[in-house]
C-alpha positions as CSV (number, residue, x, y, z in Angstrom):
1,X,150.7,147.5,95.9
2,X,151.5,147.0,92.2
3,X,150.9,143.8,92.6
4,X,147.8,143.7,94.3
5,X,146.1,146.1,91.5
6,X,147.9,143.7,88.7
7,X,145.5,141.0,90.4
8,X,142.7,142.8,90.8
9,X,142.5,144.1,86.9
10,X,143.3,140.5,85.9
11,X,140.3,138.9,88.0
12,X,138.1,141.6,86.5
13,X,139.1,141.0,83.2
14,X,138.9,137.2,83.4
15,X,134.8,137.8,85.0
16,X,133.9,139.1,82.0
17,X,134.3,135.5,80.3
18,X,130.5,134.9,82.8
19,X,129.2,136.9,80.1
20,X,127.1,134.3,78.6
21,X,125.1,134.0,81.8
22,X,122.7,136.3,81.1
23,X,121.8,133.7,78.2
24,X,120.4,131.6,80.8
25,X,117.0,132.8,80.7
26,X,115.9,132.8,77.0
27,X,114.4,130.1,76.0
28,X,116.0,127.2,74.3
29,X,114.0,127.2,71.0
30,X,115.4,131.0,70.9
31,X,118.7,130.8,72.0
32,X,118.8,128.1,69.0
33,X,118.1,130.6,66.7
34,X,120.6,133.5,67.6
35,X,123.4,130.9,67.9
36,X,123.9,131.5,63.9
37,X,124.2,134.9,65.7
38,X,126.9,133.8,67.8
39,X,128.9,132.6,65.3
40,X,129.2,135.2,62.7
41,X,129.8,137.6,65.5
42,X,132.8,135.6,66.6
43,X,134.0,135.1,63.3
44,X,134.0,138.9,62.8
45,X,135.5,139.5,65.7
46,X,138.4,137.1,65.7
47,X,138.9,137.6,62.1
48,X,138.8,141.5,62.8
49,X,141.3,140.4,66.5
50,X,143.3,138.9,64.5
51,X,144.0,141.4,61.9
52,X,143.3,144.4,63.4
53,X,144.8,144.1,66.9
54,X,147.0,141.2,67.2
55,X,149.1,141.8,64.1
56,X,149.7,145.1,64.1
57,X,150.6,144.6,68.2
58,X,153.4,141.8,67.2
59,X,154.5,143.7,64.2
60,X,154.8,147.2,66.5
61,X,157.1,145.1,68.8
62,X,159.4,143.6,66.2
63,X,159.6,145.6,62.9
64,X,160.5,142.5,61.1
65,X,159.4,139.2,58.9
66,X,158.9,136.9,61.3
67,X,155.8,137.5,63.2
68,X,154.1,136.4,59.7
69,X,156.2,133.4,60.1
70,X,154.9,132.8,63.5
71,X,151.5,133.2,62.3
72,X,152.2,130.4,59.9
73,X,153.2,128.3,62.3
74,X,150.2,129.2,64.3
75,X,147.9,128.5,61.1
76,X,149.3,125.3,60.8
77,X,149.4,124.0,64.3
78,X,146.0,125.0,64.9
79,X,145.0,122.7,62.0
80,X,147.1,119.8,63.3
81,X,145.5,119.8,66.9
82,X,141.9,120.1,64.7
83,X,142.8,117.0,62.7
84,X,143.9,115.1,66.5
85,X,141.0,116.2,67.9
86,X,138.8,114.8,65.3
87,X,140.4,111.6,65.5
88,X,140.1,111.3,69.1
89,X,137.0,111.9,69.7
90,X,134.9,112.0,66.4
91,X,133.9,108.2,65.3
92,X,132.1,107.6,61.6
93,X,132.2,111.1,61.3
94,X,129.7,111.9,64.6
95,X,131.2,114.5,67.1
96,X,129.4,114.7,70.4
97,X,131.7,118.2,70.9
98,X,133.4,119.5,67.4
99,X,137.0,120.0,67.4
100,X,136.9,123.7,66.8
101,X,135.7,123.9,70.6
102,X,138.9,122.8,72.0
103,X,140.9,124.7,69.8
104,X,139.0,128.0,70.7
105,X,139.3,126.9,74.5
106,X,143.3,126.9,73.4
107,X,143.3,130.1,71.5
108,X,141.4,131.7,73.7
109,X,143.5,130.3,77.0
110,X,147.0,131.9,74.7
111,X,145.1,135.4,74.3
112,X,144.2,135.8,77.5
113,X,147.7,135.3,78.7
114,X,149.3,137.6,76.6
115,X,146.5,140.1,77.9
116,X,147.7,139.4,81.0
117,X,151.0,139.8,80.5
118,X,150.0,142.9,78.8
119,X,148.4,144.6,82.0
120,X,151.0,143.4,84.1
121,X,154.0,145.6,82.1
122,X,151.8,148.7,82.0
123,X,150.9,148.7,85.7
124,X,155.1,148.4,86.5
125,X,155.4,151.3,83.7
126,X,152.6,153.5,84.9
127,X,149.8,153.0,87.2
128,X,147.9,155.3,85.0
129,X,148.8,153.4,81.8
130,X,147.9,150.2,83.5
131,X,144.2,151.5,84.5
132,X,144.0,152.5,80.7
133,X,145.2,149.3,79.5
134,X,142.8,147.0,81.6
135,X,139.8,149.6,80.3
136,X,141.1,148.8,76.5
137,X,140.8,144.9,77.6
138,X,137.6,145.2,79.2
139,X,136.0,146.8,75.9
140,X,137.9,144.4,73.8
141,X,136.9,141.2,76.1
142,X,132.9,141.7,75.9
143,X,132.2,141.3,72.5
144,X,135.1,138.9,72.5
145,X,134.0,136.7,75.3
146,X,130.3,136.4,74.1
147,X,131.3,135.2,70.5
148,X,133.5,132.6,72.8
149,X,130.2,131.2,74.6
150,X,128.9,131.5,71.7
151,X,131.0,129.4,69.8
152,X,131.2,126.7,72.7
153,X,127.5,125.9,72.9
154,X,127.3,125.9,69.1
155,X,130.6,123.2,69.2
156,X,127.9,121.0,71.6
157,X,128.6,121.9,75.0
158,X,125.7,122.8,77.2
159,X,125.4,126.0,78.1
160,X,126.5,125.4,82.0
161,X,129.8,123.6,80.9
162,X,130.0,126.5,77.7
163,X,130.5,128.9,81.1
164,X,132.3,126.9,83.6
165,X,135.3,126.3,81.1
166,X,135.2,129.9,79.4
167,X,135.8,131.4,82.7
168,X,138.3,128.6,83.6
169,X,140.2,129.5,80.3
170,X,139.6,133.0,81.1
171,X,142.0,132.8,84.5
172,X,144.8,132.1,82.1
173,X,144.9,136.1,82.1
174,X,146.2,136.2,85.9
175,X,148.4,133.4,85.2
176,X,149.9,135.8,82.4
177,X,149.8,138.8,84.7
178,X,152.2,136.7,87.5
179,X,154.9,135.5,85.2
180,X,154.7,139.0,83.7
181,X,155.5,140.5,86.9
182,X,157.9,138.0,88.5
183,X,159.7,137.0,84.8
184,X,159.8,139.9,82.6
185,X,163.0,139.4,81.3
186,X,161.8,135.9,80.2
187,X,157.8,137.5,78.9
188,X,159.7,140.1,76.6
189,X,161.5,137.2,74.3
190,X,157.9,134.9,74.0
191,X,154.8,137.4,74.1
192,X,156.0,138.6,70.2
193,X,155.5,134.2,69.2
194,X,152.6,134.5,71.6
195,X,150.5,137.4,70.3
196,X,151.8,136.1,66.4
197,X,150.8,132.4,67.3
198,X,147.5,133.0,68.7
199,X,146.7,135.5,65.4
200,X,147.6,132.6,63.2
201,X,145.0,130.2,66.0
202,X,142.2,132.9,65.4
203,X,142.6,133.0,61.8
204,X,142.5,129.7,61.5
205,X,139.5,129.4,63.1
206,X,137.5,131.5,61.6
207,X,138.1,130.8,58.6
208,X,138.1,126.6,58.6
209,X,135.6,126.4,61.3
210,X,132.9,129.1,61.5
211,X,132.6,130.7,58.2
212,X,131.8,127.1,57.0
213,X,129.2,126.7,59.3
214,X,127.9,130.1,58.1
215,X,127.9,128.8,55.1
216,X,125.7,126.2,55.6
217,X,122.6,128.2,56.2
218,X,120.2,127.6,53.1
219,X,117.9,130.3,54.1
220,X,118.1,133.6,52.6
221,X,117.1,135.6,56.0
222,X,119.3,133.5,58.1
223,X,122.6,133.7,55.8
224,X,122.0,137.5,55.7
225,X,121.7,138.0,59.3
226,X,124.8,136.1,59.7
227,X,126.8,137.6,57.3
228,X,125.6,141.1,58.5
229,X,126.7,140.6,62.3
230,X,129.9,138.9,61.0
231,X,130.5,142.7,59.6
232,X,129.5,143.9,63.0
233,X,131.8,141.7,64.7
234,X,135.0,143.0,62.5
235,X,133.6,146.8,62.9
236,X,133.7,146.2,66.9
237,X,136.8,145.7,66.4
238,X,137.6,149.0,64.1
239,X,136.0,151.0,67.4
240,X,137.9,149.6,69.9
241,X,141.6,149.8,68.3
């Protein structure tokens, strides 16, 4: 039975990546405009993820130095797979889909397996802690999960695709959940380089790839509305800690 409600939160949890279907209707000349939206909302909030859930999670479960070192490696992996991505599929500079797309697929895909892995332990604790857990996911996964659409159709996928591999990514979460369950000796010794790595992957992210794009926004209006929802993205996650 533990099982079957392990499963059930995880699918739950990984639906919420269909988010960005209620885009689908607004029109395209629109939608253009509140991607700049999009992005300093998922800047915030993977910045704020990062910082204010992540890394205080890792340090909880270790007490010592080296989930900062984990972070670096994280950091600098993440910018390795950006620069191999470039060069694989950028040519004269022209990229059909930006590298920053792929590595937010990969960051995301590690998150939402150590969420899963996360649900998974407090269902065997407690099946009243694991109901609370999955609600703490949930609220953390909206806001979370639309900066990720966000962030896919702004990197040049359309919005159909933006979906289809969010929610793909998303499953990773149940994946997480099942080793959890039937490998929890194993889960205990890599979810601290997990939740550390992915920290380091966010960071990374946000700071290399979408507050530069920010950045490039010449008008006043826009460049305030961005920066003003990036705030919003980092005070989201203040509320839901």
């Amino acid at each position: 039975m533990t099982l079957i409600w392990i499963l059930s939160a995880t699918i739950v949890v990984s639906l919420i990546s269909l988010v960005g279907i209620f885009t689908f209707g607004i029109k395209a000349k629109v939608f253009d405009r509140l991607l700049v939206v999009f992005i300093g909302f998922a800047a915030g909030g993977l910045i704020g993820g990062a910082f204010l859930h992540l890394l205080p999670e890792a340090v909880g479960q270790s007490g010592n130095g080296y989930v900062f070192f984990y972070t670096l490696i994280g950091f600098t992996v993440f910018f390795l797979m950006e620069r191999y991505f470039y060069w694989r599929h950028c040519h004269d500079g022209v990229c059909d889909v930006h590298a920053f797309t792929y590595l937010n697929l990969i960051g995301d895909g590690i998150h939402n397996f150590t969420d899963g892995l996360i649900i998974a332990a407090s269902f065997v604790t407690n099946f009243r802690l694991g109901i609370v857990t999955t609600l703490a996911v949930i609220f953390h996964e909206i806001p979370q999960e639309m900066g990720d659409f966000g962030i896919l159709v702004y990197g040049g996928l359309k919005k159909s695709r933006a979906l289809f591999f969010n929610f793909i990514c998303a499953l990773s979460a149940i994946l997480g959940a099942l080793t959890e369950y039937f490998l929890s000796t194993v889960t205990r010794n890599i979810s601290l380089f997990l939740i550390s790595f992915t920290a380091g992957g966010f960071i990374y992210i946000a700071a290399s790839d979408l507050i530069p794009e920010i950045r490039k926004e010449a008008g006043i209006k826009k460049s305030l509305l961005a920066f003003i929802v990036f705030l919003l993205g980092i005070a989201i996650m203040i509320i839901i800690r």
